[in-house]
LUMSEVEX-304240 format. One record per residue (C-alpha): residue in one letter; z, x, y. Coordinates in pm, whole numbers, padded with zeros to 5 digits, always signed. Example, Ala and Ser with C-alpha at 12.3 -4.5 7.8 and 13.67 -1.06 7.14 Angstrom:
// LUMSEVEX-304240
A+00780+01230-00450;S+00714+01367-00106;
// end
This chain:
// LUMSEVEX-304240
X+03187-05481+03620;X+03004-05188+03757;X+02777-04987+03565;X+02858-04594+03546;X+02598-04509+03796;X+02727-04751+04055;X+03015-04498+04146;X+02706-04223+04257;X+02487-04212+04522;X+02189-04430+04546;X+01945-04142+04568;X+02116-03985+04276;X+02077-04300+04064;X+01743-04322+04145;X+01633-03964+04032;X+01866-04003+03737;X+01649-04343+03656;X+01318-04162+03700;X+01444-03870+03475;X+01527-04108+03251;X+01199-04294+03243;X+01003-03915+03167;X+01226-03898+02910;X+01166-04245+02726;X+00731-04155+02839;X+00771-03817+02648;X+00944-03950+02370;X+00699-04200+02288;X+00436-03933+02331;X+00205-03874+02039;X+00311-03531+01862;X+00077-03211+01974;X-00151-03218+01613;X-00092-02914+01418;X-00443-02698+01351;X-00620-02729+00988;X-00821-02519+00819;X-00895-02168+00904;X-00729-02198+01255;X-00412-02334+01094;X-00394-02025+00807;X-00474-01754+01125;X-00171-01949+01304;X+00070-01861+01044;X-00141-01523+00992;X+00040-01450+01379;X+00356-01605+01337;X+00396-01375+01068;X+00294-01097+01191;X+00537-01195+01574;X+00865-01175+01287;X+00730-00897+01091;X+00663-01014+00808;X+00327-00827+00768;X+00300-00904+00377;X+00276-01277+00472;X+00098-01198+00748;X-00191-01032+00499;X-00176-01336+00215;X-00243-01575+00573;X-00542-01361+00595;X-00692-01246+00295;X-00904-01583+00254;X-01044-01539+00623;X-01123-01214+00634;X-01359-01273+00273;X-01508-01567+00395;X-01895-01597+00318;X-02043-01743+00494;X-01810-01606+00814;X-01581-01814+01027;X-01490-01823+01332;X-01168-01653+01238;X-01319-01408+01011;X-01334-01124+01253;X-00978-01121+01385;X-00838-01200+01053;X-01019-00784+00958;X-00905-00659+01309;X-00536-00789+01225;X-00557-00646+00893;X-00714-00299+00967;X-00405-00271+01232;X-00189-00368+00936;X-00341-00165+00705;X-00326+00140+00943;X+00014+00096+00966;X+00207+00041+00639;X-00014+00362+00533;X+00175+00543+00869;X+00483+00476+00707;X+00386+00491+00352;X+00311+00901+00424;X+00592+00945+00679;X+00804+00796+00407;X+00699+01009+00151;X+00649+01339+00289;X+01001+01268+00410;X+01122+01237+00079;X+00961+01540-00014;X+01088+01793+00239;X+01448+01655+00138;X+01375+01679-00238;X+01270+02053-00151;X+01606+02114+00083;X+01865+01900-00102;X+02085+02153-00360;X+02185+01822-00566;X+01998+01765-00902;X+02095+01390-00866;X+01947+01358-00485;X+01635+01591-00611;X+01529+01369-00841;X+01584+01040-00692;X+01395+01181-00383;X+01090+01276-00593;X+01094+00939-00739;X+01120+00806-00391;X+00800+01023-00285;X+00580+00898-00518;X+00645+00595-00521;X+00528+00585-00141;X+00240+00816-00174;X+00138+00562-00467;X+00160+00243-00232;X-00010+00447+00003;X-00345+00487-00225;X-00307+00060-00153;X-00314+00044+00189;X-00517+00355+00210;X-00812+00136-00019;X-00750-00215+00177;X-00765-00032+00468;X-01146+00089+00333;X-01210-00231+00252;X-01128-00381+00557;X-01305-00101+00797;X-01643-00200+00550;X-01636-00574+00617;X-01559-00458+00993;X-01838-00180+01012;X-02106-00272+00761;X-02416-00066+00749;X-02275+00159+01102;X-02272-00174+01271;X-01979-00277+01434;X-01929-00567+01696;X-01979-00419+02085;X-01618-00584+02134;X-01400-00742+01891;X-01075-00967+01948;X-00720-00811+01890;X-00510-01151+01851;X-00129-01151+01760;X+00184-01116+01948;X+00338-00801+01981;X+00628-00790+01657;X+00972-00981+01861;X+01185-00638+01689;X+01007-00313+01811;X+01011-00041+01584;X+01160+00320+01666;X+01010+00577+01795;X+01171+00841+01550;X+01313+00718+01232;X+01702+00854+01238;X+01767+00813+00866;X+01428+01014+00745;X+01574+01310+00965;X+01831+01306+00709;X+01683+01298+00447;X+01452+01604+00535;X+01722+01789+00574;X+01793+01673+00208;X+02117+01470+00327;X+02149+01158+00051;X+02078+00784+00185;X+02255+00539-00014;X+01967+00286-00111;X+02094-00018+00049;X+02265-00133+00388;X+02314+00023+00708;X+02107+00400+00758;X+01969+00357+00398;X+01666+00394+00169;X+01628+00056+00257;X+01660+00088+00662;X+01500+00375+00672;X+01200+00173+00469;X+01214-00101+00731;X+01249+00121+01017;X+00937+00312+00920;X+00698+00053+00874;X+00793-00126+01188;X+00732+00219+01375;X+00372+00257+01213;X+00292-00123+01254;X+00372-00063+01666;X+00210+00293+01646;X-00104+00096+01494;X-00093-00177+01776;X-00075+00106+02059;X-00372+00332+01890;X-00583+00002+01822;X-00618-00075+02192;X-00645+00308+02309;X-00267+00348+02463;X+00112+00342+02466;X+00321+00068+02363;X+00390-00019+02690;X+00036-00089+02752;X-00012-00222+02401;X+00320-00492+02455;X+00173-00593+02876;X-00161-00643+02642;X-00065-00879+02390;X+00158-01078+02656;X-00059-01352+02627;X-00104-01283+02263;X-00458-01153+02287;X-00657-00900+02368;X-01036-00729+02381;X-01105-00392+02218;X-01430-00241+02271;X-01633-00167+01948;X-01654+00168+01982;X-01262+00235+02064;X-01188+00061+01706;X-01427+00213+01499;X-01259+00503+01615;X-00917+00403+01532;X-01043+00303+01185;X-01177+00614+01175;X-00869+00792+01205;X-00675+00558+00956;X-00913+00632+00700;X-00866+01049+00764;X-00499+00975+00717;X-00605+00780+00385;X-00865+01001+00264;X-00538+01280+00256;X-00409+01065+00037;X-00591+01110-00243;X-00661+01524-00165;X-00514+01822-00387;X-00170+01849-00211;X-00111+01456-00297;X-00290+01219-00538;X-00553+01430-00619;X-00846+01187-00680;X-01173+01319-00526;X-01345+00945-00596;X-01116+00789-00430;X-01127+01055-00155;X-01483+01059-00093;X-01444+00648-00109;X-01232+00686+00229;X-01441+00973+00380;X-01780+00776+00332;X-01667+00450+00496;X-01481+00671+00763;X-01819+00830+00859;X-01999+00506+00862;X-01748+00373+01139;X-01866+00688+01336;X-02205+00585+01279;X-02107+00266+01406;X-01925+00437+01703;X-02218+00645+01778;X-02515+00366+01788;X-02264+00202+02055;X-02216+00536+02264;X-02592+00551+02266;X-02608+00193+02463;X-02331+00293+02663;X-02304+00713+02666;X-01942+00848+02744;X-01909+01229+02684;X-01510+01203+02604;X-01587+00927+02307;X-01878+01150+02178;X-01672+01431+02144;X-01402+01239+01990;X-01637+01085+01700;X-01800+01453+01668;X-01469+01569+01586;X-01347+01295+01322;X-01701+01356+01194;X-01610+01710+01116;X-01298+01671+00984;X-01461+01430+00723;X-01656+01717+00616;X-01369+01943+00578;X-01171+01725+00378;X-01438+01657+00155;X-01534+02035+00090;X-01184+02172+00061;X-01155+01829-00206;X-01420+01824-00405;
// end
């Protein structure tokens, strides 16, 4: 009897016998060993953050980035975070200043008072991230050091964020969102943290998202020291409003975020001294500033 393969062509047989043989050779490979320790936690720390799932993403992390003495995954674990960080507090305040404009339009007693509920509820989370995000910029920038360069590693999140959240226009025009399924609280909640994680990303490495996504292709990338004291910089002005008269109110915790944000402009500065760039200079003048006036309009 002939065997199924008779019936083809002999160079076809051959190939298919070859193929076969890779086949059996892979199968019998040993398995690709699976990293332990601190490179296996900053793994899952990225595959995380790639299916946004930034809360997992920061539990992956927390035990790098507090590491004493420092690993070799310390640094990115902070750099991860402070992007993290920077972000949910994006959509934290976008969230809840949203919520307030549409508490302020809205003629419904119902929708007026579930919207102020809704506002502080985000401005409170925000005081969180706001605080981690101190935290983070301290281990990052300690004593207006920070690194000369410093190692951005993740993957760019596989489900981009918006660039305008549709359901928060909406709501400041004090329209009601149902709180869950499609163009809800709950969307819109989703929505807005995914645009401040990819707003976070871009700032973090000094462009757009385009530039941010052809970055992280390869699922790393360098930021110069001096770029992401900076950005922390900034983050921690958006924090420090946090806690000012209009919101929280809660000139300790204010002056916490303003004092570490000038100490990552000392950090900034020391660097621009090695390396001088007028542009950058003026930039970390400016922030410095600001600082000031948030602190003597505050306290």
């Amino acid at each position: 009897m002939l065997s199924p393969l008779s019936s083809f062509p002999r160079s076809f047989r051959c190939f298919s016998l070859v193929a076969l043989a890779g086949v059996l050779f892979m199968s019998c490979s040993p398995p690709v060993e699976r990293p332990t320790g601190p490179a296996a936690s900053y793994d899952d720390a990225k595959d995380m953050f790639k299916r946004g799932r930034f809360d997992k993403a920061l539990e992956f992390t927390d035990a790098l980035a507090s590491a004493s003495p420092p690993n070799s995954y310390t640094e990115r674990a902070r750099v991860l975070r402070a992007v993290i960080y920077s972000g949910e507090l994006r959509s934290l305040k976008e969230l809840g200043e949203a919520y307030g404009q549409g508490a302020e339009k809205t003629k419904n007693s119902q929708f007026k008072s579930e919207y102020l509920r809704l506002q502080n509820d985000n401005f409170q989370a925000a005081t969180s991230a706001a605080l981690n995000l101190a935290e983070t910029a301290h281990q990052l920038a300690p004593d207006g050091v920070i690194a000369k360069e410093l190692t951005l590693e993740a993957n760019f999140p596989t489900t981009e964020g918006p660039t305008e959240v549709k359901e928060l226009l909406r709501v400041k025009q004090g329209a009601w969102l149902e709180p869950e399924g499609a163009e809800s609280q709950e969307s819109a909640a989703l929505e807005s943290l995914r645009k401040g994680i990819d707003d976070a990303l871009a700032d973090a490495v000094s462009g757009d998202r385009p530039k941010v996504i052809s970055a992280l292709a390869n699922g790393s990338t360098k930021v110069a020291g001096v770029d992401f004291a900076i950005f922390l910089a900034h983050g921690l002005t958006d924090g420090a409003t946090i806690f000012d008269r209009k919101h929280r109110h809660d000139s300790l915790k204010l002056k916490t975020l303003c004092t570490e944000g000038d100490e990552t402009l000392k950090a900034a500065s020391a660097l621009l001294k090695e390396t001088p760039d007028k542009e950058k200079d003026k930039e970390v003048r400016k922030a410095q500033d600001l600082f000031k006036t948030i602190l003597k309009k505050n306290t």
